[in-house]
C-alpha positions in Angstrom: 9.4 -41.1 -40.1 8.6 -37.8 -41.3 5.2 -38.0 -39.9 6.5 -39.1 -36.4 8.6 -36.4 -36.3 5.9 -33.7 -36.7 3.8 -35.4 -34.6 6.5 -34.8 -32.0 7.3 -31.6 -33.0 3.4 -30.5 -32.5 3.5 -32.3 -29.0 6.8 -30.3 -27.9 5.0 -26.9 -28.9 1.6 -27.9 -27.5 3.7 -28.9 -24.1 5.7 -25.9 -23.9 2.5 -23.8 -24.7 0.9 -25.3 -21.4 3.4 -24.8 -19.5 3.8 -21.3 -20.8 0.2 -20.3 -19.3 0.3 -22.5 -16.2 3.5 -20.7 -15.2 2.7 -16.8 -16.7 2.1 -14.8 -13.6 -0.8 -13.1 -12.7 -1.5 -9.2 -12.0 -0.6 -7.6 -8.5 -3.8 -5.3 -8.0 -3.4 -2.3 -5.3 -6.5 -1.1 -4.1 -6.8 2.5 -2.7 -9.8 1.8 -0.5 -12.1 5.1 -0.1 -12.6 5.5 3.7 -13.1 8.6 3.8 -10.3 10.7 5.9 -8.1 7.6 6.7 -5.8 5.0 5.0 -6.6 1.8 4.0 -4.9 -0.1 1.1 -5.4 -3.7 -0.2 -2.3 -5.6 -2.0 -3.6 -8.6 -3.8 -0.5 -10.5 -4.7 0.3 -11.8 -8.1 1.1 -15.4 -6.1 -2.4 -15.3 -4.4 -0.7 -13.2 -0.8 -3.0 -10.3 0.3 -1.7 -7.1 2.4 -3.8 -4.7 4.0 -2.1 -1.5 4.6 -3.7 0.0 7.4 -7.6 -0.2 8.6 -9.1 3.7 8.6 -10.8 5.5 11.7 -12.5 3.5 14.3 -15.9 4.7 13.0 -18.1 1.1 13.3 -19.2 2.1 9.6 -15.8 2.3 8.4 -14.7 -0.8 9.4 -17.5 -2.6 8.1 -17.1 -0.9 4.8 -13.4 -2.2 4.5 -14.9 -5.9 5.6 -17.5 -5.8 2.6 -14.9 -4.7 0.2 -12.6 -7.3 1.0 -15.1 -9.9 0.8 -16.4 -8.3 -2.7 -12.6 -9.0 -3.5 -13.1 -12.8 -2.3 -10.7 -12.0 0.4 -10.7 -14.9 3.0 -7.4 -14.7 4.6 -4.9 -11.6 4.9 -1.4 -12.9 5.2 -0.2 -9.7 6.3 -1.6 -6.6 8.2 1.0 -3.5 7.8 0.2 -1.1 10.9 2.2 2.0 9.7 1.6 3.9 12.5 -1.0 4.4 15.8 -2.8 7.1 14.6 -6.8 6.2 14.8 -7.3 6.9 11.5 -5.1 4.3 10.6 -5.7 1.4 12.9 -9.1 2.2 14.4 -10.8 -0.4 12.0 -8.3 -3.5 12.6 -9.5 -4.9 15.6 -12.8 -5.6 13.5 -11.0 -6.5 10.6 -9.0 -9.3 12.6 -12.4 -10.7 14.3 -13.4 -11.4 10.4 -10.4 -12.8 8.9 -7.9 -15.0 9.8 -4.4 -13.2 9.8 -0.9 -14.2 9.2 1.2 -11.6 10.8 1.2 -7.9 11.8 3.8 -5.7 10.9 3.5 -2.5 13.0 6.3 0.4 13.5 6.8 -0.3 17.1 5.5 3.2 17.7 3.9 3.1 21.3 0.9 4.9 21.4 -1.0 5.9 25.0 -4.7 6.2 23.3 -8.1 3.1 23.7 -7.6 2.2 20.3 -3.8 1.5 19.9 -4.4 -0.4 23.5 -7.7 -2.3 22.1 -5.7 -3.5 18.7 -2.5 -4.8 21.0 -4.9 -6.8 23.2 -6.5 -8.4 20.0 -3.1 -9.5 18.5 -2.4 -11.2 22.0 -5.8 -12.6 21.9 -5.6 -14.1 18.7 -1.8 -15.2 18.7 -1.2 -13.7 15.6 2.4 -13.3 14.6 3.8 -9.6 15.3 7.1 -8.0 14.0 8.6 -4.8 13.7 10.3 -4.4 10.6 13.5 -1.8 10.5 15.0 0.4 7.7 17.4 -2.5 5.7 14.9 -5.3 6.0 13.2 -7.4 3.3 10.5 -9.5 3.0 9.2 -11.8 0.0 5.6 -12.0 0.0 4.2 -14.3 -2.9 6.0 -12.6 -6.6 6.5 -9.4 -4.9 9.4 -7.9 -2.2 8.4 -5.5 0.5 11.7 -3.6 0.9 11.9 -1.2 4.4 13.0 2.4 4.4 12.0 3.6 7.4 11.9 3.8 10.2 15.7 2.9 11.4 15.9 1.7 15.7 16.0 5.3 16.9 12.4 5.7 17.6 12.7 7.9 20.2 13.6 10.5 17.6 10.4 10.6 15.7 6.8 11.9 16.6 3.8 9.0 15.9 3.3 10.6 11.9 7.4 10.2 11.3 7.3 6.9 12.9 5.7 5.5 10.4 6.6 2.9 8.3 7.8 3.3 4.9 8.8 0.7 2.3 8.8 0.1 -1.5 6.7 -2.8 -2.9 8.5 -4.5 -5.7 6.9 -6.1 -8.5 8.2 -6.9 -11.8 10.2 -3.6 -12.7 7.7 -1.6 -11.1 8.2 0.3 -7.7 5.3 0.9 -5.5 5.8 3.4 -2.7 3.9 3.2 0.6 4.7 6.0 3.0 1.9 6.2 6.0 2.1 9.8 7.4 5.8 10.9 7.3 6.4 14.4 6.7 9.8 17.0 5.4 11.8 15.8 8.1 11.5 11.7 7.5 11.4 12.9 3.0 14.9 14.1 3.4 16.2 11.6 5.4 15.2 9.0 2.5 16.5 11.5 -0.5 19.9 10.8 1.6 19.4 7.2 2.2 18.0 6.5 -1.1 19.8 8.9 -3.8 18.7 6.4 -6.9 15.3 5.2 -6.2 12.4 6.1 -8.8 9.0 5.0 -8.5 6.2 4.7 -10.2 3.8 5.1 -7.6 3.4 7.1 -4.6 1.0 6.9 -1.9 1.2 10.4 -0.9 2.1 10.8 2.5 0.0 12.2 5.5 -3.0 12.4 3.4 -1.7 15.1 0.8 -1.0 17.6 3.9 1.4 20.5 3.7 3.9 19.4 6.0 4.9 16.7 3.4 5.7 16.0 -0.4 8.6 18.7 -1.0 9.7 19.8 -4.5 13.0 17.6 -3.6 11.1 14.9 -2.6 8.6 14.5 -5.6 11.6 15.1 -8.6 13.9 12.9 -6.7 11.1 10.5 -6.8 9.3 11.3 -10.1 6.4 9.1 -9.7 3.8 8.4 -12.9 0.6 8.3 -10.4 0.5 10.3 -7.2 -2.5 8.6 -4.3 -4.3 10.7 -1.6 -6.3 9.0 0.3 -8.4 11.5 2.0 -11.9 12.5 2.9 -14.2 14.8 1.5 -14.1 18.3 3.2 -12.2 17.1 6.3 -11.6 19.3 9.1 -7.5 19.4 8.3 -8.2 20.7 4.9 -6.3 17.7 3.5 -5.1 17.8 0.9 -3.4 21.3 0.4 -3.9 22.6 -2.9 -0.2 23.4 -3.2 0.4 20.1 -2.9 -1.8 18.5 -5.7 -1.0 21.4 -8.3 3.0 20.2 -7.4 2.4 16.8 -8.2 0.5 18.0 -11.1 3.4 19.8 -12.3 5.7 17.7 -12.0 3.8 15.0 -14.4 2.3 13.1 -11.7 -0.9 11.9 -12.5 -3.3 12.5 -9.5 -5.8 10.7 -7.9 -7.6 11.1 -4.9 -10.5 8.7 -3.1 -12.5 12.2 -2.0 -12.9 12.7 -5.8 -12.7 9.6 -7.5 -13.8 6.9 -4.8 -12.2 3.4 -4.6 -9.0 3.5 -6.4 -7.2 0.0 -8.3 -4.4 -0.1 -9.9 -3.7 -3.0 -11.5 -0.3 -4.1 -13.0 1.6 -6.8 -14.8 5.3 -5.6 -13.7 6.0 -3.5 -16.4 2.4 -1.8 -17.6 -0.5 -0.9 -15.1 -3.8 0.4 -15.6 -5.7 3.0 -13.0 -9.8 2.1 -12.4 -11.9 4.3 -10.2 -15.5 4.6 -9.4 -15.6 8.5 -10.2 -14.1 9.8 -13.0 -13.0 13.4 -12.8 -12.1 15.9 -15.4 -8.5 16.6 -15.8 -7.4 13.6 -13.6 
């Protein structure tokens, strides 16, 4: 009897144990593609999902170079495209992106922009019948084990340019906060501050590409991020990112990284630790 009740005792355990790593959740990675001076951000999701933030310039070499990475990254399908705003930089690579992988649904800030490219991605949407919202301040959306929660922009477009039209939102995974915050600047950070008196994050993706016009002292302490993104190309004409900027971060114990200096970036987290890869290490970083 004693022997039948071990045995069971060692099946319960060895059960439980399989179930335990069946159902143990895998890492969310965030990739910082380097595309030089443009945005373009791969989510994978812990549940399989993948997001691409953005799509850099229109450049053909650009858009080719977010292709390969995704497919280095076995990316067949993108569930979601987030179009934070119609800035070429930011959307000039998608219409070559969507001729390569099948797409789920855009998300886009309902910013209406007069310029080729903003026309030329719009047409491909309609072309391909992919699935097109335009997600307001308040809304929510569960993608895989993570929460895409929006902060911006609210339904008075008309009161923004195309930069503080973009689309902000928190990525929540685990109890980890991911901030993604295309090219707002002062104007749009305080707005939030007001809206959003208790959120902390973790991580920031710096807005409008580390420029001057953005990240205030307010904005970073209220924030206090751990790691501080600039995605931004190497000597750019704008003279992204300002100096000011990255020594504020800096002293306010944000650890910086930037795809001019240290290439791709990928963070890669569990929901409560995360580890930071790049292709170029720099000193002091």
């Amino acid at each position: 009897m004693n022997k039948n009740r071990s045995a069971l005792f060692l099946l319960i355990l060895v059960l439980i144990l399989i179930f335990t790593l069946n159902t143990t959740a895998e890492n969310l990675k965030i990739h910082f593609i380097d595309v030089g001076q443009g945005d373009s951000i791969l989510i994978e999701d812990a549940g399989g999902k993948n997001i691409l933030i953005d799509g850099g310039d229109r450049a053909d070499q650009i858009a080719a170079g977010i292709i390969n990475y995704l497919k280095n990254q076995k990316v067949e399908k993108l569930d979601y495209i987030i179009s934070t705003h119609p800035h070429a930089d930011h959307i000039g690579g998608l219409v070559d992106i969507i001729d390569s992988f099948e797409v789920g649904t855009v998300l886009d800030s309902g910013k209406i922009h007069t310029s080729k490219t903003y026309e030329n991605y719009l047409i491909k949407i309609d072309q391909e019948n992919i699935d097109f919202k335009t997600p307001r301040q308040g809304d929510k959306i569960k993608i895989g084990e993570s929460e895409l929660i929006f902060l911006h922009p609210d339904h008075k477009l008309e009161n923004y340019d195309l930069n503080n039209s973009s689309l902000v939102f928190v990525l929540k995974f685990g109890e980890q906060n991911f901030l993604f915050t295309g090219d707002i600047e002062e104007k749009v950070e305080r707005e939030l501050l007001a809206e959003n008196t208790k959120l902390k994050v973790n991580l920031i993706k710096v807005p409008h590409h580390g420029s001057k016009t953005s990240s205030s002292v307010n904005w970073i302490k209220n924030l206090d991020p751990d790691l501080a993104v600039i995605q931004v190309g190497t000597a750019n004409q704008y003279g992204h990112p300002a100096s000011d900027v990255v020594e504020l971060y800096q002293k306010l114990d944000a650890r910086v990284f930037r795809n001019d200096l240290n290439g791709n970036i990928v963070v890669t987290t569990d929901g409560r630790n995360y580890t930071v890869r790049v292709d170029k290490t720099v000193k002091n970083n």
